[in-house]
C-alpha positions in Angstrom: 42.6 -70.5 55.6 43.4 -74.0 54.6 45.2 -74.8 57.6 42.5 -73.3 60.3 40.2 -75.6 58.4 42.9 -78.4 58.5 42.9 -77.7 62.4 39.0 -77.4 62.9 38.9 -81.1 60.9 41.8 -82.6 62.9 39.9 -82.8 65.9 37.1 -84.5 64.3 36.8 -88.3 64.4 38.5 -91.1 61.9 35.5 -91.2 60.3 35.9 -88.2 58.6 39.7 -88.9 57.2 38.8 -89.3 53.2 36.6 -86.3 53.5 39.9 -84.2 54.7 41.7 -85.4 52.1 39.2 -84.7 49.4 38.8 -81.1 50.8 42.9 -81.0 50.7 43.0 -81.8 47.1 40.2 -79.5 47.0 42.2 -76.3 48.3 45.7 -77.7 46.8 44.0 -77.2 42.9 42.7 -73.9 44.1 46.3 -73.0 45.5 48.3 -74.2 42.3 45.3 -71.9 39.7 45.6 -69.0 42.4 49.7 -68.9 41.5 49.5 -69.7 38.0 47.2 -66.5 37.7 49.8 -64.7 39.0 52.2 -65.9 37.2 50.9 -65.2 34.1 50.5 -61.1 34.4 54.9 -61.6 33.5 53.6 -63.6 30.5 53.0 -63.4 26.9 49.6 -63.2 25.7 50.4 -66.9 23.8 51.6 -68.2 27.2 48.6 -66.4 28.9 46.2 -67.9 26.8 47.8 -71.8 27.0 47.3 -71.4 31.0 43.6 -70.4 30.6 43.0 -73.2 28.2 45.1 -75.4 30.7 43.2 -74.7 33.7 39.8 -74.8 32.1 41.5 -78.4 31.4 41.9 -79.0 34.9 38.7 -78.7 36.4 34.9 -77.8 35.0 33.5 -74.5 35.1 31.5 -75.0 38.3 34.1 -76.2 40.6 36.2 -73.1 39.2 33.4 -70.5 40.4 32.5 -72.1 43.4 36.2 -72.8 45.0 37.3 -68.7 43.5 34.3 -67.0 45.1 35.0 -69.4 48.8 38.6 -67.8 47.9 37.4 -64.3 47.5 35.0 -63.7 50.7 36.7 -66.0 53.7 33.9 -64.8 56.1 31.1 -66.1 54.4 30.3 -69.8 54.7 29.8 -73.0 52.9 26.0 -72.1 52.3 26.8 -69.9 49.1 29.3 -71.7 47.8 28.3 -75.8 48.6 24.7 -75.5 47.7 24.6 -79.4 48.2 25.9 -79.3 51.4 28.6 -78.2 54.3 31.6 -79.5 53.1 32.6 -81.0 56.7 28.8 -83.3 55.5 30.8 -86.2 54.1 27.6 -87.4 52.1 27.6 -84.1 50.3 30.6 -83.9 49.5 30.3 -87.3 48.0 27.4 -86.3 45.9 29.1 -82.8 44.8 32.0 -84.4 43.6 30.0 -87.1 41.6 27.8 -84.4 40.0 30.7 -82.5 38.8 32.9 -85.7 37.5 29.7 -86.3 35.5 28.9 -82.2 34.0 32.6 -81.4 33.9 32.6 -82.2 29.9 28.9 -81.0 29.4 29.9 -77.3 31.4 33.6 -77.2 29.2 31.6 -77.9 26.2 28.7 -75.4 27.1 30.9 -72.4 28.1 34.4 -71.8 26.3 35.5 -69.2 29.1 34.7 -71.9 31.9 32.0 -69.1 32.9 28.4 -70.7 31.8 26.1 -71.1 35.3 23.1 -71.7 33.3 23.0 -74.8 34.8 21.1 -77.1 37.3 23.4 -75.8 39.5 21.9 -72.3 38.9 18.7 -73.2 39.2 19.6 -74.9 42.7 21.2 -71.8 43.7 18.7 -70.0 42.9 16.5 -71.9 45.2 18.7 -71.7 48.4 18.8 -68.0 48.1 14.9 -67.9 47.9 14.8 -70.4 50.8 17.4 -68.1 52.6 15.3 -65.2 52.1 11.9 -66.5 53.8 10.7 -65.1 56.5 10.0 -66.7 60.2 6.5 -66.9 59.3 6.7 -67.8 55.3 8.8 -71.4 56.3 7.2 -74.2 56.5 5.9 -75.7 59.7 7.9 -79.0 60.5 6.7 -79.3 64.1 3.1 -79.8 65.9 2.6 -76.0 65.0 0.0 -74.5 67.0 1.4 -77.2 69.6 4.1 -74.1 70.0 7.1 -76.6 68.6 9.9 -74.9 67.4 9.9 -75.3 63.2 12.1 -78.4 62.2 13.7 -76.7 59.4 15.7 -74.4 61.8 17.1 -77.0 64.2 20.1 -78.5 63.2 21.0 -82.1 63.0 20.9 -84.0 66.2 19.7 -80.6 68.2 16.8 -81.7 70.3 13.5 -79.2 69.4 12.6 -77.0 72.3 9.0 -76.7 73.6 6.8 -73.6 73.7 7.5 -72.9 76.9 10.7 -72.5 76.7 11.1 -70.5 73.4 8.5 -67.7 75.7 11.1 -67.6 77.5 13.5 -66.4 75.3 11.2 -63.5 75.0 10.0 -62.4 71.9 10.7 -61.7 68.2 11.1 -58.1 67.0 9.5 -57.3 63.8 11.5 -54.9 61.5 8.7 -52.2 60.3 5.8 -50.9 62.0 2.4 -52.2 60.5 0.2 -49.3 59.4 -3.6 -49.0 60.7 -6.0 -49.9 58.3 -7.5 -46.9 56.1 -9.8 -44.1 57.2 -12.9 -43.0 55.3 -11.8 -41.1 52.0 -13.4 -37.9 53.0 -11.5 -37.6 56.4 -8.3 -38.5 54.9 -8.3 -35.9 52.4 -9.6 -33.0 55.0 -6.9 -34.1 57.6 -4.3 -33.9 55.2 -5.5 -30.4 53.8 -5.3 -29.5 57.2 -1.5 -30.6 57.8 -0.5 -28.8 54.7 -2.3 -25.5 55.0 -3.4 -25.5 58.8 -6.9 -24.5 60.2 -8.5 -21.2 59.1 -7.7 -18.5 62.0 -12.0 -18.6 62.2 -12.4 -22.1 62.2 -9.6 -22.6 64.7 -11.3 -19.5 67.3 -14.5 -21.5 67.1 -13.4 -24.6 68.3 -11.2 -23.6 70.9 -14.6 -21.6 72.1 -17.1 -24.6 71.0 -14.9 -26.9 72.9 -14.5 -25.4 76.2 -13.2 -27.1 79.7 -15.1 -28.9 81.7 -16.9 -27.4 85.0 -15.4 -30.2 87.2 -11.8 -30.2 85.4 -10.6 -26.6 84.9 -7.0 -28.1 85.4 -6.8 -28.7 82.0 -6.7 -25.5 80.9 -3.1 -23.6 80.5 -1.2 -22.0 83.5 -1.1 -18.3 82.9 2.1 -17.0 83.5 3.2 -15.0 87.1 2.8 -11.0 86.3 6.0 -11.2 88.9 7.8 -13.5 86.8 7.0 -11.9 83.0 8.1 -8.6 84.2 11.5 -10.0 84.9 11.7 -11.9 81.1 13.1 -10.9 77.8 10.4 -10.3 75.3 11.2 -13.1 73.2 11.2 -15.5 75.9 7.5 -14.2 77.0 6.5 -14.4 73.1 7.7 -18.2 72.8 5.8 -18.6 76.3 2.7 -17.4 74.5 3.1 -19.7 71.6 3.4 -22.6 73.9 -0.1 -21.4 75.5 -1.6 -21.4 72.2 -0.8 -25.1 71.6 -1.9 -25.9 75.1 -5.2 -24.3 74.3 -5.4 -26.9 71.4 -4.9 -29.4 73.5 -6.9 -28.2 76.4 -10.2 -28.2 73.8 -8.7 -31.5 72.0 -9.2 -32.9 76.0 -12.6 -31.5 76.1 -13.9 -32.8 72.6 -12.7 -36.5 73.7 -14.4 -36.2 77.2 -17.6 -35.1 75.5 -17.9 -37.9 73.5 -16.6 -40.2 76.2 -19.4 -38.9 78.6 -21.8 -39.4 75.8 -20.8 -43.0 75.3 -21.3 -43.8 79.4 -24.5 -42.1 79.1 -25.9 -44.6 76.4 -27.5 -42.5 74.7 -28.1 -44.4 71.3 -29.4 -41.2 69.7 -27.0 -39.2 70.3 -24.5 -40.9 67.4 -24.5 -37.7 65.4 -22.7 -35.6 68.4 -20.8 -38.5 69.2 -18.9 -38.0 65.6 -19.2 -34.0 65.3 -17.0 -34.2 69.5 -14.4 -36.7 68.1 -14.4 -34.9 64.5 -13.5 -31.4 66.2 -11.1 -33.3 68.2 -9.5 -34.9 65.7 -9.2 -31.7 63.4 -7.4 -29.7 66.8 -4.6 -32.8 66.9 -4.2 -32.5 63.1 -3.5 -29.0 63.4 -1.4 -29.2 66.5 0.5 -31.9 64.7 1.3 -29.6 61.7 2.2 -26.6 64.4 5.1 -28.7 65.9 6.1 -29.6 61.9 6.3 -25.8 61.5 8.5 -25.3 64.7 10.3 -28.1 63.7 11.4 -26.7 60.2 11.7 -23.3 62.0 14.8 -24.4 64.5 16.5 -26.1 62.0 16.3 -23.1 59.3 18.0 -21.1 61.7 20.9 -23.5 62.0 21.4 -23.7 58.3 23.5 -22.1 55.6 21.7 -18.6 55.0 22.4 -19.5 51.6 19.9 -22.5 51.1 17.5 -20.9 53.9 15.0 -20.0 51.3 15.6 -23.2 49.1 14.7 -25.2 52.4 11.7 -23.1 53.1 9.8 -23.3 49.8 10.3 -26.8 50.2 7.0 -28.9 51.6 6.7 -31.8 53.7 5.6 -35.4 53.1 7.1 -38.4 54.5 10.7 -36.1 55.2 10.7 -33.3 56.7 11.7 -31.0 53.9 9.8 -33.3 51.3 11.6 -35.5 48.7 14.0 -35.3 45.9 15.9 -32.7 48.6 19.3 -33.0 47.1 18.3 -32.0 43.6 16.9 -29.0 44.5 20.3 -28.2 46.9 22.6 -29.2 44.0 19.9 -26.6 41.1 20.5 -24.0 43.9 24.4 -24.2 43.8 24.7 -23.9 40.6 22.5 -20.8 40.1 24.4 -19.0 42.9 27.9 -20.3 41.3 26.2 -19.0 38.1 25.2 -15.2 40.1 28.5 -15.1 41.5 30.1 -15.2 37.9 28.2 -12.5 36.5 29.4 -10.2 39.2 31.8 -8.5 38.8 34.6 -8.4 41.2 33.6 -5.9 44.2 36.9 -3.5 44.8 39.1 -3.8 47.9 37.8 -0.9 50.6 40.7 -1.7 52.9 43.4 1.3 53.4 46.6 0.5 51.7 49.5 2.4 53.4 51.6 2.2 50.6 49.3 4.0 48.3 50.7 7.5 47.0 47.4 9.2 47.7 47.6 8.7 51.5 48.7 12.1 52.8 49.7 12.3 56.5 49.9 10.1 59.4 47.3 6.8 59.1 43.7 8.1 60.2 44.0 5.2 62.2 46.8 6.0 64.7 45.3 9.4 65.3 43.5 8.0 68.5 45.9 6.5 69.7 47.0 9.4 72.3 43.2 9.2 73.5 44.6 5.7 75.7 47.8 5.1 77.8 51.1 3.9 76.3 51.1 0.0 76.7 47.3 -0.4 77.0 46.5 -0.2 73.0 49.2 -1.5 70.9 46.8 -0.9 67.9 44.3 1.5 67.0 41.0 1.2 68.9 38.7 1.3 66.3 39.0 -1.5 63.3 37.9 -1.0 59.8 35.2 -3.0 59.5 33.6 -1.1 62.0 34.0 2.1 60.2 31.5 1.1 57.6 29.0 1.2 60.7 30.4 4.4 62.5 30.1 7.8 60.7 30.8 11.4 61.5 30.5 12.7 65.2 29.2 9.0 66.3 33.0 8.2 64.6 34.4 10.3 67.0 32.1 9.9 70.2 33.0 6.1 69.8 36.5 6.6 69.5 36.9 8.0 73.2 39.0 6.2 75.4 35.9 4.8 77.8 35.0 2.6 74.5 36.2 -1.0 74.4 37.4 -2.3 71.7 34.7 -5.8 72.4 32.1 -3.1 72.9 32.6 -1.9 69.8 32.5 -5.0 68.3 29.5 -6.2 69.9 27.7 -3.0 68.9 28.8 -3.5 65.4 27.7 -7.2 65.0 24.1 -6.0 66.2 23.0 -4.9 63.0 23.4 -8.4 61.7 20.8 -10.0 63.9 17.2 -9.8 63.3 15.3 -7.1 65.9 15.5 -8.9 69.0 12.2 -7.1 70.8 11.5 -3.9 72.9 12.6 -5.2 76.3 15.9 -7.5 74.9 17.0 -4.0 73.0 16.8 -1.8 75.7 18.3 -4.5 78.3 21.3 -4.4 75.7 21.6 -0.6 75.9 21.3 -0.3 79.5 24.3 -3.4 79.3 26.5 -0.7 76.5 25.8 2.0 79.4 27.6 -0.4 82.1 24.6 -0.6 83.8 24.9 -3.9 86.3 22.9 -6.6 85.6 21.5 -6.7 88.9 19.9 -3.2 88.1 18.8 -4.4 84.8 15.7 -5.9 85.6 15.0 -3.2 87.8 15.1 -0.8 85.4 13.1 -2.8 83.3 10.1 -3.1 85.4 9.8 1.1 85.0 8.5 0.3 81.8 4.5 -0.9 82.0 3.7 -3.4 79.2 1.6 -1.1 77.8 4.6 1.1 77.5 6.9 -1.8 76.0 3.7 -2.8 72.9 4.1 0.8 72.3 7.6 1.2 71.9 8.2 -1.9 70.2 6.6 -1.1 66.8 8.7 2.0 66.7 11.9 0.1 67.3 11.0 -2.0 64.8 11.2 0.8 62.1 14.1 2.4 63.6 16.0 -1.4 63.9 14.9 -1.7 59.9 16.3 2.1 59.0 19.6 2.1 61.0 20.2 -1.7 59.0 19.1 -0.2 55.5 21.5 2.7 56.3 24.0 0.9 58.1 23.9 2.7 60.9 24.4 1.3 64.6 20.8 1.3 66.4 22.3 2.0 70.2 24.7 5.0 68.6 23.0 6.6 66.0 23.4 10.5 65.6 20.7 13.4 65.9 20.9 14.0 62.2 19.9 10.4 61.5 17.4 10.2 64.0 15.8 13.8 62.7 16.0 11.6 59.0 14.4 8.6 60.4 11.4 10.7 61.8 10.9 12.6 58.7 10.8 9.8 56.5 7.8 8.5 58.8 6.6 12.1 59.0 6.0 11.9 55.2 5.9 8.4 54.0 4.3 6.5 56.9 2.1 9.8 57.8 2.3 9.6 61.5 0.7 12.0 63.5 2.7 13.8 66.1 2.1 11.5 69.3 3.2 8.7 66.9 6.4 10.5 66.5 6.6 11.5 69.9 6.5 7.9 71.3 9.6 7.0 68.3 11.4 9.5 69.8 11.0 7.9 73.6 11.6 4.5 72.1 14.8 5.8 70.5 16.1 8.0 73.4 15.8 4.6 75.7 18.5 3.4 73.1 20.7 6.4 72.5 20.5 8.3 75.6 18.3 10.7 76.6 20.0 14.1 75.1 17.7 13.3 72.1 14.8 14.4 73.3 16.8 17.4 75.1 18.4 18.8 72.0 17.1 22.1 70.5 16.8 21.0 67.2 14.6 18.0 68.3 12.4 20.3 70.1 11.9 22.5 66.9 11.2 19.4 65.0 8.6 18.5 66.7 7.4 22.2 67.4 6.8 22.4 63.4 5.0 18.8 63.3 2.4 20.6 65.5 1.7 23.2 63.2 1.6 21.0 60.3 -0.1 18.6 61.9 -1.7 19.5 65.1 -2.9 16.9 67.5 -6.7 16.7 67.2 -10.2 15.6 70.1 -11.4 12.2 69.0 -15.1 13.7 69.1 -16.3 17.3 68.6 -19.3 16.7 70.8 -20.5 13.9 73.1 -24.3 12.0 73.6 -26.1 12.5 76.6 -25.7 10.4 79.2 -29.7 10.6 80.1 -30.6 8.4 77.0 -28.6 5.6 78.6 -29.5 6.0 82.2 -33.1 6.2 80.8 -32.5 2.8 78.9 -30.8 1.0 81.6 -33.5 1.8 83.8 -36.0 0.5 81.8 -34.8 -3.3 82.4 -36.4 -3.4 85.6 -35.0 -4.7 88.9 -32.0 -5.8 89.7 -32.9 -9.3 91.3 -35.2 -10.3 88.1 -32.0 -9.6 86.0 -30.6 -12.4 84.4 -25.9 -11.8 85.2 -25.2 -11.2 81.3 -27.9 -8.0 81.8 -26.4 -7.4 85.5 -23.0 -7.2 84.2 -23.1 -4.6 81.3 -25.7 -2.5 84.1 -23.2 -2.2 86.2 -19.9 -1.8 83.7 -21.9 1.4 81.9 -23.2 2.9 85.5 -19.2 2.4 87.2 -18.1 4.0 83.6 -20.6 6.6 83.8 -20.2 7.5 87.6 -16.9 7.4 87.9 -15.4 8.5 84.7 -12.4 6.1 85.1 -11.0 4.3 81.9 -11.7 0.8 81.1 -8.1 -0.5 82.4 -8.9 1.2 86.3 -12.5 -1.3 85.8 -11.0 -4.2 84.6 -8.5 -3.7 88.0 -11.5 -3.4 91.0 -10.4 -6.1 93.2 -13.7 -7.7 95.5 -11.0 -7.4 98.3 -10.8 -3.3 98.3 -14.5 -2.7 97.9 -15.7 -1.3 101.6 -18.9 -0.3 102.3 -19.6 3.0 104.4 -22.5 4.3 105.5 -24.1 6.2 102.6 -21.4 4.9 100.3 -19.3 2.5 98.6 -15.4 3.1 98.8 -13.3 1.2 96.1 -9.4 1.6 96.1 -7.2 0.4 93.1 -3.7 -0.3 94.5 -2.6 -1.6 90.9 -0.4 0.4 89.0 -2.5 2.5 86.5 -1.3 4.9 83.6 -1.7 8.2 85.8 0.5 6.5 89.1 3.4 8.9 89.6 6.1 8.5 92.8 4.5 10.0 95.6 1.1 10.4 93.9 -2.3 8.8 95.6 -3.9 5.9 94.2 -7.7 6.7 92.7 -10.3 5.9 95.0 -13.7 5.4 93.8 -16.7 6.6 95.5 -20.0 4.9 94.2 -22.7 6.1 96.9 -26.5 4.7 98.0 -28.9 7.0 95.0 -32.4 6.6 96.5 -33.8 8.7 94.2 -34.6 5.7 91.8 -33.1 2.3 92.8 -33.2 0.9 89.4 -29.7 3.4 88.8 -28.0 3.0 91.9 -24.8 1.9 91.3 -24.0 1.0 94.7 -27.0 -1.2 95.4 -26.1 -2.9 91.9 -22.9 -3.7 93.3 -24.2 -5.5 96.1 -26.9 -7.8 94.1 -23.9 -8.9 90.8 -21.6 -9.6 94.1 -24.1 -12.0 96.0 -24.7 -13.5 92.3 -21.4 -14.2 91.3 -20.0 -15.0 94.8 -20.6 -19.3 93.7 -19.5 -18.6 90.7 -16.2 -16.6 90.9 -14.7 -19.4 93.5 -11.2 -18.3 93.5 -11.3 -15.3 90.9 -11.1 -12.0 93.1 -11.4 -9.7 90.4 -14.9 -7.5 90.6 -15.8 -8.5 86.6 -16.2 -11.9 85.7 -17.7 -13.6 82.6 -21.3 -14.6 82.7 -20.4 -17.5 80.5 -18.4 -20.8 81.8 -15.9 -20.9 82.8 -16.8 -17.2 85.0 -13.2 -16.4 85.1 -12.1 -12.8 85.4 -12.3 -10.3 81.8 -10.0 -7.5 80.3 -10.4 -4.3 80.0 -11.4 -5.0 76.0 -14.4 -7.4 77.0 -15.4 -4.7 78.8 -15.4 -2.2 76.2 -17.5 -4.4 74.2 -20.3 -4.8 77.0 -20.2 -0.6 77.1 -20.6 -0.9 73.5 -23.3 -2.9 73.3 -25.3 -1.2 75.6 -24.6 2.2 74.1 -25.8 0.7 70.7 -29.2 -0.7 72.5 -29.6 2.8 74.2 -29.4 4.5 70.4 -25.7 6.1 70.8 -24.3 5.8 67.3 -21.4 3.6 67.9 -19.9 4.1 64.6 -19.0 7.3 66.2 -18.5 6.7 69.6 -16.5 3.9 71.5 -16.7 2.9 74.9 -14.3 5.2 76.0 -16.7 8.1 75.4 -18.5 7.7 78.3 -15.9 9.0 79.8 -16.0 12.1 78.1 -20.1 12.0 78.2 -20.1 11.5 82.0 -17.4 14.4 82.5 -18.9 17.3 79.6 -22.6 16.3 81.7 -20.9 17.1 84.9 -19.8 20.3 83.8 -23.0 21.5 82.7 -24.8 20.5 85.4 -22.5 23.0 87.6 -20.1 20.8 89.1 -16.6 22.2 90.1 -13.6 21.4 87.5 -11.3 20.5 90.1 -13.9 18.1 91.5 -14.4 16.5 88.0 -10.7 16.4 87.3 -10.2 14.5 90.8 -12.9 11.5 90.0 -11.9 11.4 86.6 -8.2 11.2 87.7 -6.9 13.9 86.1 -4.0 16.6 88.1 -4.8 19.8 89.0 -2.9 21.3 87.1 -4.2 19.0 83.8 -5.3 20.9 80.9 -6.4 17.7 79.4 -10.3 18.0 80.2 -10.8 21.5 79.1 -8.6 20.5 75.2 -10.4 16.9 74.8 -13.4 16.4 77.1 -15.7 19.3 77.6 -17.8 19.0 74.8 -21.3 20.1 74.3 -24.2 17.6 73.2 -24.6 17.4 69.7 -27.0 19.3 68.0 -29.2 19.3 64.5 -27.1 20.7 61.5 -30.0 23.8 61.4 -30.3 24.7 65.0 -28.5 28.0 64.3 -31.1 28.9 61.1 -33.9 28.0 63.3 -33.3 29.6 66.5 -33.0 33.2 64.4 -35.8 32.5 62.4 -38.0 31.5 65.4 -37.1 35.0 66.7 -39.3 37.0 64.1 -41.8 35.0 65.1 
């Protein structure tokens, strides 16, 4: 290091020749210490201790600290260790040397070990550093200042300052930490962060998603419902992570509305209007909150899938401030170690399973190589089946499995499935359909046999059989008759399910297995004695009459002075009543298949409905011209809500819209509840009776009134050859308790 100085001083001027020599005498002292230091490690302690006393001889103990630490860290510079000066400043080296000629006796005096800094030199040192650590805007100003001069105490000597112009230029300074906002009121503060740590009530959060609708000109906003075309062709998990998605985009669809509410009310002007100024922005700001603590959740949710299963549960007891999984993180990892170190001492040792071929007990040729004639000589080296899989294979499955059409990755793949989590109806079934060597590109065909109504129905029941087959480690796709009659009985008895519960388990399970579950003779006898001892029962025992309703609808007077919420539960109970049809073959009337006739109205449901079979007709509705009293004609009903709603539906072609903003098209549910309703106003007892009776109301009333069965079984889209009707829907109208007592009594009189 002396040298490159030596160098970076030679090509300096003559000027500057004493202060090389000073800084050589400097570095030679420094040299001569450094080897006498080294020297003495092969020393006695006597001589060790004359060399200290020696050097402290030498020099004082400032220039000792100052010249070791320049020794000790060669990349920093001559700030920290010449704080009078750069040493290359000839007039401070002057004055550094002078000062310590004149404390070298007061600092040998003051400190025997050549170590005491509690000097003016400290104190000086002590300044620099605080000088060093100002910031830009803490130093003082040595230029015209707001002129836009550059600070005098950063330019060096001789370097001309730059003007404000210039230094723009340069672009400018980045600040190291964001500045925080200044503080909200008290009371939102604390109701925001209750909200990020617990989330909004499942009530609170339904009422401002419906308080907070789109706007009529900017229906954009609102979340793209996914293609039917497109779901049906998608895993079940991938369409439940697409719902999620919607769900936060209906947060933000209402957060968008709240703001534009307020923003409208602040172009209006309207100066008393402050108080729904802050309830839109408070709503708003309470749907962002809640969003915000949503993607926290997801957040913690991906990553707790990618961690050790072993501090999973550590990670998710844990709650979030400034970090992610809160503070003090490592303590609580390094706690849960230990106790699991601590569990896994207590245990004691688990016995090896594996087959030992040298044991005395084994009797006969290995259990494993007794398959091995079932493949070809050269095309399985080793047994097909390994033994960890035999802990998930038992009995006949144990043999079926063993078969030479089984892969050996098949099995594998099979086995492994009991590890994962239940992956959903339509992902469990594409899997079996895969283990069947179905191709893929018949997959999704196969798939789209099932209706979603099908795939909500069968998904529960996979769900229990997924959770039995892991608790009994047996493999879902393969498990055996016997433990599929188990399964059944155990929800037979423990879960009480009725026999078309059990009946749709065992359709789940035979799209799993196969469908020789269903066909086997022991199945069939199960299920024969679940009918016995628990027969499948008729929702109702009797019906209402549909007269009280007619009567009641008719009472609300013309169809032109009705107001569409009144228009649109007429003409929902008259189609149910008329018609017979459930609420789903409603929900589907499309405006585009409604044709008027002469005397009628013909209405044709293309959709796929629960009763289309291959090669079966659609239902088609006939809803014909009742002159009789025009306040109940269905048809002429039709015609008025479709010349009402024709400005309001725009795009929407389905027959039953909402007579609320946005008028977009209802399910079959929200037309359940409008049956209801009117069945309540019309005095049916709807504690009793749902919606869905006027199906049975309308077909029992039609039966009395003389009308042919197979006519009734037709409009209410039932087969010919359908007992269903005469088991669950012809029922009589529901009478006093003491008609019987009554009717004999009246005869004696």
């Amino acid at each position: 290091m002396g040298k490159r100085k030596e160098r970076d001083l030679s090509s300096g001027s003559e000027d500057n020749e004493e202060l090389r020599k000073r800084v050589r005498r400097l570095e030679k002292a420094l040299r001569k210490e450094k080897g006498e230091r080294g020297r003495s490690k092969h020393r006695s302690r006597k001589e060790r201790c004359t060399s200290r006393s020696t050097s402290r001889e030498v020099r004082s103990g400032r220039d000792y600290r100052y010249k070791r630490k320049y020794y000790t860290n060669r990349r920093s510079h001559s700030r920290d260790y010449y704080p009078h000066g750069h040493p290359y400043d000839e007039d401070a080296v002057d004055d550094y040397e002078g000062e310590s000629r004149d404390t070298r006796n007061h600092s040998l005096s003051s400190s025997p070990s050549g170590g005491n800094l509690s000097s003016p030199e400290s104190k000086e040192g002590e300044t620099t550093q605080k000088a060093l650590e100002k910031t830009p805007s803490e130093q003082p100003s040595g230029g015209t200042g707001s002129q836009g001069v550059v600070e005098s105490d950063n330019v060096p000597k001789g370097e001309k300052e730059l003007s404000a112009e210039i230094v723009k230029m340069f672009g400018e300074r980045i600040m190291p930490d964001r500045t925080l906002a200044p503080p909200v009121h008290k009371d939102l503060a604390v109701r925001w962060e209750d909200i990020i740590k617990k989330g909004l009530p499942t009530e609170e959060r339904k009422s401002l998603l419906k308080k907070l609708p789109p706007p009529e000109n900017c229906t954009a906003i609102d979340p793209p419902k996914l293609n039917l075309e497109v779901k049906s062709a998608l895993d079940n998990t991938i369409i439940k992570r697409d719902e999620r998605i919607v769900e936060k985009q209906a947060k933000m669809t209402a957060a968008i509305a709240g703001i534009a509410k307020a923003l409208n009310s602040t172009l209006e002007g309207d100066p008393e209007n402050k108080l729904g100024l802050v309830e839109h922005l408070s709503d708003t700001a309470r749907l962002l909150v809640d969003l915000q603590r949503d993607e926290t959740m997801i957040r913690r949710s991906l990553i707790l899938k990618n961690v050790k299963s072993s501090y999973r549960d550590t990670l998710k007891d844990t709650l979030w401030d400034e970090e992610l999984f809160g503070k003090g993180l490592a303590e609580k990892l390094k706690t849960t170690k230990v106790l699991q170190q601590s569990s896994k001492d207590l245990k004691s040792g688990a016995k090896d399973q594996s087959w030992n071929k040298n044991s005395k007990n084994s009797r006969g040729p290995s259990r494993w190589n007794r398959y091995k004639s079932h493949g070809q000589s050269g095309e399985r080296a080793e047994a097909d089946i390994q033994p960890a899989t035999e802990s998930v294979l038992s009995g006949s499955q144990y043999l079926s499995e063993a078969g030479p059409s089984t892969s050996e990755e098949g099995l594998e793949k099979a086995a492994s499935s009991l590890e994962k989590n239940y992956p959903g109806c339509r992902s469990a079934v594409r899997k079996a359909f895969e283990l069947r060597e179905v191709p893929i590109e018949a997959t999704g065909i196969m798939l789209s046999s099932l209706t979603e109504s099908s795939i909500k129905q069968y998904d529960s029941c996979l769900k229990k059989w997924w959770k039995f087959c892991k608790d009994n480690n047996v493999n879902p796709f393969k498990g055996t008759l016997t433990e599929v009659l188990k399964f059944l009985t155990e929800e037979f008895q423990e879960g009480r399910a009725s026999y078309g519960t059990l009946n749709s388990c065992r359709s789940a399970i035979a799209l799993l297995r196969g469908p020789e579950v269903g066909e086997d003779a022991r199945m069939k006898r199960f299920f024969k004695g679940v009918g016995k001892l628990r027969p499948s029962m008729p929702k109702y025992d009797t019906t209402w009459d549909p007269k009280m309703v007619l009567d009641h609808v008719s009472s609300w007077g013309a169809n032109n002075d009705m107001t569409l919420e009144k228009l649109s539960l007429k003409l929902v109970t008259l189609l149910a009543l008329t018609t017979g049809q459930r609420m789903q073959t409603l929900e589907l009337i499309n405006i585009k298949n409604i044709h008027r006739l002469e005397d009628v109205i013909e209405i044709r449901i293309p959709d796929r409905i629960k009763t289309s079979k291959l090669n079966k007709p659609q239902p088609v509705l006939i809803v014909p011209f009742y002159r009789g009293n025009l306040n109940l004609c269905v048809a002429s009903t039709l015609e008025i809500y479709l010349k009402k709603t024709e400005d309001l539906r725009r795009l929407e072609t389905k027959l039953f819209i909402s007579f609320k903003k946005p008028f977009k098209s209802v399910s079959s549910q929200t037309l359940s509840r409008w049956i209801k309703n009117t069945l309540n106003s019309s005095g049916v007892d709807t504690n009793i009776f749902s919606a869905y009776s006027t199906r049975h109301a309308s077909t029992s009333a039609a039966k009395r009134s003389g009308v042919n069965i197979d006519a009734i079984k037709k409009a209410a889209g039932w087969s010919e050859k359908s007992e269903t009707f005469a088991r669950f829907y012809n029922r009589n109208i529901s009478s006093s308790k003491d008609a019987f007592a009554k009717a004999i009594l009246n005869i004696a009189s």
